[in-house]
N, CA, C and O atoms as a GROMACS GRO file, in nm:
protein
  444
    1UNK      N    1   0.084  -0.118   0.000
    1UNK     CA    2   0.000   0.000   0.000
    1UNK      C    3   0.089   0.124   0.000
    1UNK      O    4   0.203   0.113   0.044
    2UNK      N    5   0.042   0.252  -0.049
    2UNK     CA    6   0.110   0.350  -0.009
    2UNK      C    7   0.017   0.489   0.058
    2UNK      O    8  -0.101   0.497   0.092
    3UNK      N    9   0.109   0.572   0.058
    3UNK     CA   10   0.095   0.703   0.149
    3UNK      C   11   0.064   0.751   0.030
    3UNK      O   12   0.140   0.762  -0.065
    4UNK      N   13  -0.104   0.795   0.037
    4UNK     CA   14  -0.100   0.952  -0.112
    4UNK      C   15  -0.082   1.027  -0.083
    4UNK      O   16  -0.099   1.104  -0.177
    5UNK      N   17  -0.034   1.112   0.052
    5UNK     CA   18  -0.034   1.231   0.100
    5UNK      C   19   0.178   1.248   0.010
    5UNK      O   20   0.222   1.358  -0.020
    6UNK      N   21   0.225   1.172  -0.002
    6UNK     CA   22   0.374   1.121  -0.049
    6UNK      C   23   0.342   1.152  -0.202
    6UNK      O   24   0.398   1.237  -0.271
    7UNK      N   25   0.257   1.079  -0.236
    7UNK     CA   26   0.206   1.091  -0.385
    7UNK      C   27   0.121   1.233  -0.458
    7UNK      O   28   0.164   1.238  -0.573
    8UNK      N   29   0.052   1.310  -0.443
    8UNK     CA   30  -0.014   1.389  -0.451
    8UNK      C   31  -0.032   1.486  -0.387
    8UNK      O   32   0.009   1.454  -0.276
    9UNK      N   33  -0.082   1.627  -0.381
    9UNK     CA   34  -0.108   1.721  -0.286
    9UNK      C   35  -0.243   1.786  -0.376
    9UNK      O   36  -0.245   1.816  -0.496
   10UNK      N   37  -0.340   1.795  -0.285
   10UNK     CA   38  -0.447   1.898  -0.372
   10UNK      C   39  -0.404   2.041  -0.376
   10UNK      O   40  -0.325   2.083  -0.292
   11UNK      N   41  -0.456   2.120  -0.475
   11UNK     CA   42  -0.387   2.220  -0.509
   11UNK      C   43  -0.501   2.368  -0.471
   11UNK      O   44  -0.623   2.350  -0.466
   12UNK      N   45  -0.447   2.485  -0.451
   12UNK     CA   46  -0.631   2.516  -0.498
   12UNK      C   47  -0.639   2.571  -0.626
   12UNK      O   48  -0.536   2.558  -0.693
   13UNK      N   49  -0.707   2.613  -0.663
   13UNK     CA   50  -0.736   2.626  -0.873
   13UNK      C   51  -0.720   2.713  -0.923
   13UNK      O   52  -0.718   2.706  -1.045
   14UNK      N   53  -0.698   2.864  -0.848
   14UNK     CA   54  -0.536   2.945  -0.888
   14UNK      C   55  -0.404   2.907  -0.850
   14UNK      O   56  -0.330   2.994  -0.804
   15UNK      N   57  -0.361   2.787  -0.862
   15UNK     CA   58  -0.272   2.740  -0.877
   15UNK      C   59  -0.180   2.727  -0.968
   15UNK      O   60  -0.196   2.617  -1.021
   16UNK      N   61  -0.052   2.810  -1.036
   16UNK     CA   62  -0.023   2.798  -1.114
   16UNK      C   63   0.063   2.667  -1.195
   16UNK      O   64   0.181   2.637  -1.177
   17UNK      N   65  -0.027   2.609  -1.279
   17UNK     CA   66  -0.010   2.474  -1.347
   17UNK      C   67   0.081   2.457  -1.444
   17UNK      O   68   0.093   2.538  -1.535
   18UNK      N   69   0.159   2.342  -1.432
   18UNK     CA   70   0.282   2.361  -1.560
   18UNK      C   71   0.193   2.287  -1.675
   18UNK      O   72   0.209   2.336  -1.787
   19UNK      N   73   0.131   2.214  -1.671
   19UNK     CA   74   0.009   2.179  -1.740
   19UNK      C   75  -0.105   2.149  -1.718
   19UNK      O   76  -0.141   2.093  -1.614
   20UNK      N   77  -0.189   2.185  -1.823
   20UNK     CA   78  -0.308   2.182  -1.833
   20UNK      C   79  -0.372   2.088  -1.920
   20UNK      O   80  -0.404   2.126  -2.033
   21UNK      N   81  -0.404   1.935  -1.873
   21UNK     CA   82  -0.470   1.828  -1.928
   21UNK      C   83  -0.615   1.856  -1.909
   21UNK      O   84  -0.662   1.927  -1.820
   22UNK      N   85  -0.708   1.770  -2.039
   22UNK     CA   86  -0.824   1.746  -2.040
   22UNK      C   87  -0.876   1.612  -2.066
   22UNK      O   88  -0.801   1.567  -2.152
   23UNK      N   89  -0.939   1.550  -2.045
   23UNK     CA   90  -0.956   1.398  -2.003
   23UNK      C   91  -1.090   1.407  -2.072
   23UNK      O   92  -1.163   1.507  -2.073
   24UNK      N   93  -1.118   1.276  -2.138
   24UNK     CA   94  -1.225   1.317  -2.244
   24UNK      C   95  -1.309   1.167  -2.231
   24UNK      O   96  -1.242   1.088  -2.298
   25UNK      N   97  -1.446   1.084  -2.164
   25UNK     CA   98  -1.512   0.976  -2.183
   25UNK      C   99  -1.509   0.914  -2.348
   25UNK      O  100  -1.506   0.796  -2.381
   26UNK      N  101  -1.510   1.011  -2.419
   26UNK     CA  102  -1.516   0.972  -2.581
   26UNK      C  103  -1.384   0.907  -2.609
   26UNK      O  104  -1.366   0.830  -2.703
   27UNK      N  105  -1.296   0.942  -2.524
   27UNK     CA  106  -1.149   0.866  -2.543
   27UNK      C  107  -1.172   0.740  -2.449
   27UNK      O  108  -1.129   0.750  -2.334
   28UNK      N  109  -1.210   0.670  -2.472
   28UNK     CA  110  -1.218   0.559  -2.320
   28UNK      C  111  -1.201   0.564  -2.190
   28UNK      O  112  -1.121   0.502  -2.119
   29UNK      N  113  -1.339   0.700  -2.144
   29UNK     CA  114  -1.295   0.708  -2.012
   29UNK      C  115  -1.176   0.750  -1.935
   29UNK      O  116  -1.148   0.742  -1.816
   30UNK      N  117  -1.110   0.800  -2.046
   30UNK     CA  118  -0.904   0.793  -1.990
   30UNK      C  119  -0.826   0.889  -2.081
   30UNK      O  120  -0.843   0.906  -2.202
   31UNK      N  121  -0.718   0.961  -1.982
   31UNK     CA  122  -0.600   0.999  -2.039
   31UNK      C  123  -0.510   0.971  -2.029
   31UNK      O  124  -0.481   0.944  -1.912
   32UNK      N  125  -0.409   0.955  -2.123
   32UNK     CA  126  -0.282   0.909  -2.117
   32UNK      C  127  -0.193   0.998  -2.177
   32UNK      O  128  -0.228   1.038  -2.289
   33UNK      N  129  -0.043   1.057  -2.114
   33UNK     CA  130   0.042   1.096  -2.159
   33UNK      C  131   0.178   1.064  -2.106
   33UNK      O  132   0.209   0.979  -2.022
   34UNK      N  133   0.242   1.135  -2.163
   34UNK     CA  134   0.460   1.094  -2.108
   34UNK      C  135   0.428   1.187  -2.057
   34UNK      O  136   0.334   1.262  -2.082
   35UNK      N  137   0.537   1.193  -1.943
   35UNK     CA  138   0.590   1.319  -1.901
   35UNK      C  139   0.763   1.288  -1.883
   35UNK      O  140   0.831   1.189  -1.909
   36UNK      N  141   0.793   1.420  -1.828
   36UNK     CA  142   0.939   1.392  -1.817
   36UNK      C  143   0.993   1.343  -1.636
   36UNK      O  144   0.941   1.390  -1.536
   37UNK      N  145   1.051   1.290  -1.637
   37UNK     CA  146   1.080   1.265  -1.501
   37UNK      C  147   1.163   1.416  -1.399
   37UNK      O  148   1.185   1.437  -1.280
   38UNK      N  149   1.185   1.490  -1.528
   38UNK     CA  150   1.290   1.607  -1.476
   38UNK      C  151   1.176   1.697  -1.430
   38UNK      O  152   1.208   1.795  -1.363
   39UNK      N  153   1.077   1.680  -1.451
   39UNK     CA  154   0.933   1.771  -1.474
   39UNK      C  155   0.892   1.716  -1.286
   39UNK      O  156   0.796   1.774  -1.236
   40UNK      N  157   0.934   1.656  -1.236
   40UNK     CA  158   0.931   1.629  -1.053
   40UNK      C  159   0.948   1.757  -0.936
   40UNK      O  160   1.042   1.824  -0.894
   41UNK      N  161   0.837   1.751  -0.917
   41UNK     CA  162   0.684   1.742  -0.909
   41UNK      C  163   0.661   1.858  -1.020
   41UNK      O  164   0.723   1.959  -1.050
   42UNK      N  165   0.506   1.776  -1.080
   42UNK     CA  166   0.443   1.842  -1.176
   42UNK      C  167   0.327   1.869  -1.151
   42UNK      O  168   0.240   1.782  -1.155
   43UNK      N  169   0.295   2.025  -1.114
   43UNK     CA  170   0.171   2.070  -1.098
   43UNK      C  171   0.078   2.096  -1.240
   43UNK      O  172   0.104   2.166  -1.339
   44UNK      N  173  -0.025   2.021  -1.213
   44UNK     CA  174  -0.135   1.953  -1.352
   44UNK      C  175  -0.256   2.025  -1.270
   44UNK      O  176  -0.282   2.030  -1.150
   45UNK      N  177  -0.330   2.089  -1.403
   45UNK     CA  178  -0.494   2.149  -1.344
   45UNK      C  179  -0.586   2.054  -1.431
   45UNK      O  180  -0.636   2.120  -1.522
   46UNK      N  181  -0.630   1.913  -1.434
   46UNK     CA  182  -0.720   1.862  -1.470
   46UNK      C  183  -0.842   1.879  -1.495
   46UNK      O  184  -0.884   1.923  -1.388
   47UNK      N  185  -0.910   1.875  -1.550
   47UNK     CA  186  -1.065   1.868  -1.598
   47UNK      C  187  -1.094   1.805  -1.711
   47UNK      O  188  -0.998   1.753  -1.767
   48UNK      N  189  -1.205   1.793  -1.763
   48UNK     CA  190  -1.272   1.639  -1.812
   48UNK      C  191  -1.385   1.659  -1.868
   48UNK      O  192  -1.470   1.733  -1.820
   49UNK      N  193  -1.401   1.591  -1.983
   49UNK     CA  194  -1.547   1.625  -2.036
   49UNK      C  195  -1.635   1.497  -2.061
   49UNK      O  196  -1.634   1.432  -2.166
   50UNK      N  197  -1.697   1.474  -1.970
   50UNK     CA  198  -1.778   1.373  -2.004
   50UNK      C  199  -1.938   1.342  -2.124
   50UNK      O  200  -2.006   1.240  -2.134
   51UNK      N  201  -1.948   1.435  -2.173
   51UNK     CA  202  -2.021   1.394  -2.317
   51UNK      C  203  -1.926   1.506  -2.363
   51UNK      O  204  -1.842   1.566  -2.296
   52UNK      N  205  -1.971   1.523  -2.538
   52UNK     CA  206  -1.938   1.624  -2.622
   52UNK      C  207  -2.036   1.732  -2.609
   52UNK      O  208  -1.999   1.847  -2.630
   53UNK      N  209  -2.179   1.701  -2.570
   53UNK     CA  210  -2.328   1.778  -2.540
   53UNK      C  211  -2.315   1.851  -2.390
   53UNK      O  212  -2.386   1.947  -2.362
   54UNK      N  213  -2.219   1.798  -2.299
   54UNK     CA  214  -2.175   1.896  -2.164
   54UNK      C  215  -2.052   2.014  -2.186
   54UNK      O  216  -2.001   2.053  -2.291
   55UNK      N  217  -2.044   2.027  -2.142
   55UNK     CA  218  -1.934   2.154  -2.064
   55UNK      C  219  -1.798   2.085  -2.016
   55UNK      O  220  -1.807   1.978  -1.956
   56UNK      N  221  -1.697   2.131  -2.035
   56UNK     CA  222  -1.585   2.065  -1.928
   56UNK      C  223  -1.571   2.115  -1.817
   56UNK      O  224  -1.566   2.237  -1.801
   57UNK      N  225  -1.560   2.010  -1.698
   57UNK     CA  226  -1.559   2.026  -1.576
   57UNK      C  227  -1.380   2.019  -1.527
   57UNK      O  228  -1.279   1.970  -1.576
   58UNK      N  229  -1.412   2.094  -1.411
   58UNK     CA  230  -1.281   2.099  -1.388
   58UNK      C  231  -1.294   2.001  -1.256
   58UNK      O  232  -1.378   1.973  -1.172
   59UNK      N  233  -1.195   1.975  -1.281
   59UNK     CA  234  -1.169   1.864  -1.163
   59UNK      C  235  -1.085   1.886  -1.033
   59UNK      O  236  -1.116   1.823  -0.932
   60UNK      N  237  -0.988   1.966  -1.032
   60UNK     CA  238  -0.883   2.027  -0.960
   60UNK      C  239  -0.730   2.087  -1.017
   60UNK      O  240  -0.682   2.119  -1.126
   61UNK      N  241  -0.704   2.082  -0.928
   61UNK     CA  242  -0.528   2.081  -0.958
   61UNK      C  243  -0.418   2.058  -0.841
   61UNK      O  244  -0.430   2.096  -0.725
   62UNK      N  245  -0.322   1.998  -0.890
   62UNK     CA  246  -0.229   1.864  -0.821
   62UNK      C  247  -0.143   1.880  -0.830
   62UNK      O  248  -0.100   1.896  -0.944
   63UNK      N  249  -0.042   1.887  -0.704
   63UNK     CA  250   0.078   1.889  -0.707
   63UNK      C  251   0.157   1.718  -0.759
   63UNK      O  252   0.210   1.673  -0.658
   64UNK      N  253   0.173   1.641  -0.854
   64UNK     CA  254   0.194   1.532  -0.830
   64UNK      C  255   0.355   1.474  -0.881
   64UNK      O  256   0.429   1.482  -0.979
   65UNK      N  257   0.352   1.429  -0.786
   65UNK     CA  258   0.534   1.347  -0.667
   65UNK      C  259   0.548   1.216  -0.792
   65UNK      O  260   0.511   1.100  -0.781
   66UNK      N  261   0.604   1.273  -0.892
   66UNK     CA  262   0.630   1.154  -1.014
   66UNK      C  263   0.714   1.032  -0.963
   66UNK      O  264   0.667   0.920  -0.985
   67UNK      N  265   0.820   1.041  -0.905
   67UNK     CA  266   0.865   0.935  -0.877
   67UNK      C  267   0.822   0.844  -0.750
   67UNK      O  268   0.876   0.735  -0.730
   68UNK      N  269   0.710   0.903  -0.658
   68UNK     CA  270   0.616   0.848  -0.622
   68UNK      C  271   0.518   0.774  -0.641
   68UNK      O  272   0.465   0.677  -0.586
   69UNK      N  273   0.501   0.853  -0.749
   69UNK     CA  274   0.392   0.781  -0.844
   69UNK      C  275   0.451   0.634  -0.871
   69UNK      O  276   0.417   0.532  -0.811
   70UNK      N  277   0.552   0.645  -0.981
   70UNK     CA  278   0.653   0.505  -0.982
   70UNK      C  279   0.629   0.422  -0.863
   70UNK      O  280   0.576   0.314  -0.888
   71UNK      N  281   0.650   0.442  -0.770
   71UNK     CA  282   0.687   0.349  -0.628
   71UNK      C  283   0.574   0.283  -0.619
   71UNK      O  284   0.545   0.165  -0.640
   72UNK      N  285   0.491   0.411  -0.573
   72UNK     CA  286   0.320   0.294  -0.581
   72UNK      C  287   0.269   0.266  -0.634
   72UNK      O  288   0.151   0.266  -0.602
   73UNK      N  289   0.315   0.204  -0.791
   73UNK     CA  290   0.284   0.133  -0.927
   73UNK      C  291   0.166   0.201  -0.954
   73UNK      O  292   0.079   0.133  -1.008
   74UNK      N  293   0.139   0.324  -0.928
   74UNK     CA  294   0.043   0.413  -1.027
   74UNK      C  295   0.065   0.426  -1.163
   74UNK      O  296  -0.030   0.409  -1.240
   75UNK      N  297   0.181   0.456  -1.206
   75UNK     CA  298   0.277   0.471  -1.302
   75UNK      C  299   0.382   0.409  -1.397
   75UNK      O  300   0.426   0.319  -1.326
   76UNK      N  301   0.427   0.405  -1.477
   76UNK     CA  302   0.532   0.371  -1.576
   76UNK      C  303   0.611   0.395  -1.594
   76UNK      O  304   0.593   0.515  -1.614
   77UNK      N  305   0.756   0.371  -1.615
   77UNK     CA  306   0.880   0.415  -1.671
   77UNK      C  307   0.854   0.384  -1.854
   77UNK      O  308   0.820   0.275  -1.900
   78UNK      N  309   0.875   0.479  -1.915
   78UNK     CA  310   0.841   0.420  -2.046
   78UNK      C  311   0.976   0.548  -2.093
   78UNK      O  312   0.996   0.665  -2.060
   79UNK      N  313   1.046   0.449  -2.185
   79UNK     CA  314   1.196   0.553  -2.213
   79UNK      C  315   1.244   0.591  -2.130
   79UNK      O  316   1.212   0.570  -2.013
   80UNK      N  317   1.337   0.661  -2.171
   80UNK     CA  318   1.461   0.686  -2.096
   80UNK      C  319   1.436   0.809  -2.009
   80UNK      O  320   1.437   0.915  -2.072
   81UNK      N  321   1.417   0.816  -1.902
   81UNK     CA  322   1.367   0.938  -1.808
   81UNK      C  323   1.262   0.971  -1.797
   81UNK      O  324   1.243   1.053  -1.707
   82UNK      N  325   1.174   0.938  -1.857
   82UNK     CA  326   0.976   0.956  -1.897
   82UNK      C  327   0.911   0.833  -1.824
   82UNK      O  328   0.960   0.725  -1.791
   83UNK      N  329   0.779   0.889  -1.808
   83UNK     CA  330   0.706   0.785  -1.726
   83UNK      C  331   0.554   0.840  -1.781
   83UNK      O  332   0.517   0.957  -1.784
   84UNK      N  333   0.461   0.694  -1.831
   84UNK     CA  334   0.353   0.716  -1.899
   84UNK      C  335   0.265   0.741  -1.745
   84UNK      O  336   0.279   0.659  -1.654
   85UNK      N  337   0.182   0.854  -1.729
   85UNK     CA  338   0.081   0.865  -1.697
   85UNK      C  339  -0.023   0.865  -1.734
   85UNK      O  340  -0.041   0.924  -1.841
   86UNK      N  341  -0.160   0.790  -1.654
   86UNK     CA  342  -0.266   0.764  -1.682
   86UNK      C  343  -0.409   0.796  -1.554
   86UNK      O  344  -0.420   0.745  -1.442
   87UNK      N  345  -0.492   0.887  -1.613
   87UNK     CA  346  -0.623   0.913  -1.530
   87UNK      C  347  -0.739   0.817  -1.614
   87UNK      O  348  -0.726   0.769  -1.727
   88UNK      N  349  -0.845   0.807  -1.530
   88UNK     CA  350  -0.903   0.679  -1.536
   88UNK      C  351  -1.057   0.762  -1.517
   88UNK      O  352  -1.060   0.805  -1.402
   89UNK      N  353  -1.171   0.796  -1.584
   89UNK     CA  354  -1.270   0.881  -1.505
   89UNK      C  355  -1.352   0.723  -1.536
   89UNK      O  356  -1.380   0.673  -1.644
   90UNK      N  357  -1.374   0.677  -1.415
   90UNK     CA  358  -1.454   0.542  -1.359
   90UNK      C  359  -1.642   0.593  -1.326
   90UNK      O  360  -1.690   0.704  -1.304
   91UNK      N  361  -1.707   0.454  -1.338
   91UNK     CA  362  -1.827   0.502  -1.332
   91UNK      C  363  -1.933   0.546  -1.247
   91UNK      O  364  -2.050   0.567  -1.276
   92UNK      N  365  -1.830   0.564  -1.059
   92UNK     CA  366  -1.869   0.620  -0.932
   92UNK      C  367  -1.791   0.784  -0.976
   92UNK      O  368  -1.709   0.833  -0.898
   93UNK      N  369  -1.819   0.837  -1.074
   93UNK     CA  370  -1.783   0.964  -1.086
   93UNK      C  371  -1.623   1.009  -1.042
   93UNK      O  372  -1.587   1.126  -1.039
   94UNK      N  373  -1.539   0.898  -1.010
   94UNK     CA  374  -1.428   0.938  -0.968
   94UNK      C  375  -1.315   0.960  -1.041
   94UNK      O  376  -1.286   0.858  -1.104
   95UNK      N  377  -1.242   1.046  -1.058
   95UNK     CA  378  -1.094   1.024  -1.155
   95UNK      C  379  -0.965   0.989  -1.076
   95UNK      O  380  -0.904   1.035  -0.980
   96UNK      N  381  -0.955   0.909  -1.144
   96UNK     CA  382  -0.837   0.790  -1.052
   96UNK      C  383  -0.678   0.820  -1.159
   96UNK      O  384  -0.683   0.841  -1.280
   97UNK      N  385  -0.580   0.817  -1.099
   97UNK     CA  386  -0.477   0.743  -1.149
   97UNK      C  387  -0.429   0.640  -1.139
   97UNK      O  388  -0.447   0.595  -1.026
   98UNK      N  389  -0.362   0.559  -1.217
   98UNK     CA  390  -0.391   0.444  -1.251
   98UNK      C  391  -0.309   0.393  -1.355
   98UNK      O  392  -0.318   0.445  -1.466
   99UNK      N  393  -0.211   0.277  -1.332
   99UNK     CA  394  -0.085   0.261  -1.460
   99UNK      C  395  -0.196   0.195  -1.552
   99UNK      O  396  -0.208   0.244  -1.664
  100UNK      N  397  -0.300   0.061  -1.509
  100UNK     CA  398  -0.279   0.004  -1.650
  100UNK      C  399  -0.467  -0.051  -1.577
  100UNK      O  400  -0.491   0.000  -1.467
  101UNK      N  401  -0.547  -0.116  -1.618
  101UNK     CA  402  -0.660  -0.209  -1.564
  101UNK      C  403  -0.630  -0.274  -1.445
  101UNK      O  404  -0.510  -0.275  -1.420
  102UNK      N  405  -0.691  -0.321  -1.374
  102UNK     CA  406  -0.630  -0.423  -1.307
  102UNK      C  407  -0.497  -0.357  -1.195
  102UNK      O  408  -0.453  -0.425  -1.102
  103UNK      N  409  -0.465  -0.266  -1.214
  103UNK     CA  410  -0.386  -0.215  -1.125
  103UNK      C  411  -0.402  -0.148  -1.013
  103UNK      O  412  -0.516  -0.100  -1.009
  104UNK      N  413  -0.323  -0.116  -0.897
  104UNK     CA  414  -0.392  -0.026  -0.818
  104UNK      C  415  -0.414   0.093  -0.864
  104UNK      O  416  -0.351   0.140  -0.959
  105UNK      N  417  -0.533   0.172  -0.784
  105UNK     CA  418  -0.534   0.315  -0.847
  105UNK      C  419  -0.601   0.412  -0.703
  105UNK      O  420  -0.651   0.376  -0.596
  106UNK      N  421  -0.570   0.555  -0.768
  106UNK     CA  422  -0.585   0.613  -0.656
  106UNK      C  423  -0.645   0.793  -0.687
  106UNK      O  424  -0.607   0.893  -0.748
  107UNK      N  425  -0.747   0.756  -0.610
  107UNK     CA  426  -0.879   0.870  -0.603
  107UNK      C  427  -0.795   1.019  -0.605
  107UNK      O  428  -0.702   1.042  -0.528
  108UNK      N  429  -0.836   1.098  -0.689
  108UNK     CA  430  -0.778   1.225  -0.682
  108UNK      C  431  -0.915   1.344  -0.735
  108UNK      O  432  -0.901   1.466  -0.730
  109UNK      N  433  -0.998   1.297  -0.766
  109UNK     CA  434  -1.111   1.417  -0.767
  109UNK      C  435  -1.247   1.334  -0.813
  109UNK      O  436  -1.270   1.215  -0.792
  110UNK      N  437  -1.332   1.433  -0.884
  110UNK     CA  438  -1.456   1.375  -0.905
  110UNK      C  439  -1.495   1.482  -1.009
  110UNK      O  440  -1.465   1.601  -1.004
  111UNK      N  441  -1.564   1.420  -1.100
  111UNK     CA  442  -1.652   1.450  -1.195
  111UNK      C  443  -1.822   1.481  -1.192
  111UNK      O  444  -1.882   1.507  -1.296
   0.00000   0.00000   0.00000
């Protein structure tokens, strides 16, 4: 098990974000991107659009502990210094991170 308080920090939403992801149900429920490992910690302002007929919602914004992430198999090493991240918007309204199905994952906002 791990510590998410190690992994994550909630942010509040003038927070200034080094990126700005959008997470889309029309994509399978999920986003996926690289990031850089040099990019530690990477403050992300998430939000999400669950139809094309809604609005995008914002979800928060996150301080998040990349090589943390790694540890508590949230995450991927994929290439050389990069690690694939993945959010998961599941069907109790929650957006999870999450390396792969079947893996552990871990609650970071709501939709």
């Amino acid at each position: 098990m791990f510590d998410a308080t190690r992994v994550f920090e909630a942010m509040p939403s003038s927070a200034e974000a080094t990126r700005h992801w959008t997470g889309n149900d029309d994509e399978e429920f999920r986003l996926s991107t690289l990031v850089s490992l040099a990019e530690d910690p990477l403050v992300v302002a998430l939000s999400w659009r669950v139809s094309a007929a809604l609005p995008v919602a914002f979800v928060g914004c996150y301080r998040l502990h990349l090589r943390e992430l790694l540890r508590a198999d949230l995450a991927r090493l994929e290439g050389r210094g990069n690690m694939r991240l993945r959010f998961v918007h599941a069907g109790d309204g929650g957006v999870y991170v999450q390396r792969k199905p079947d893996a552990p994952q871990l609650l970071i906002g709501r939709v």
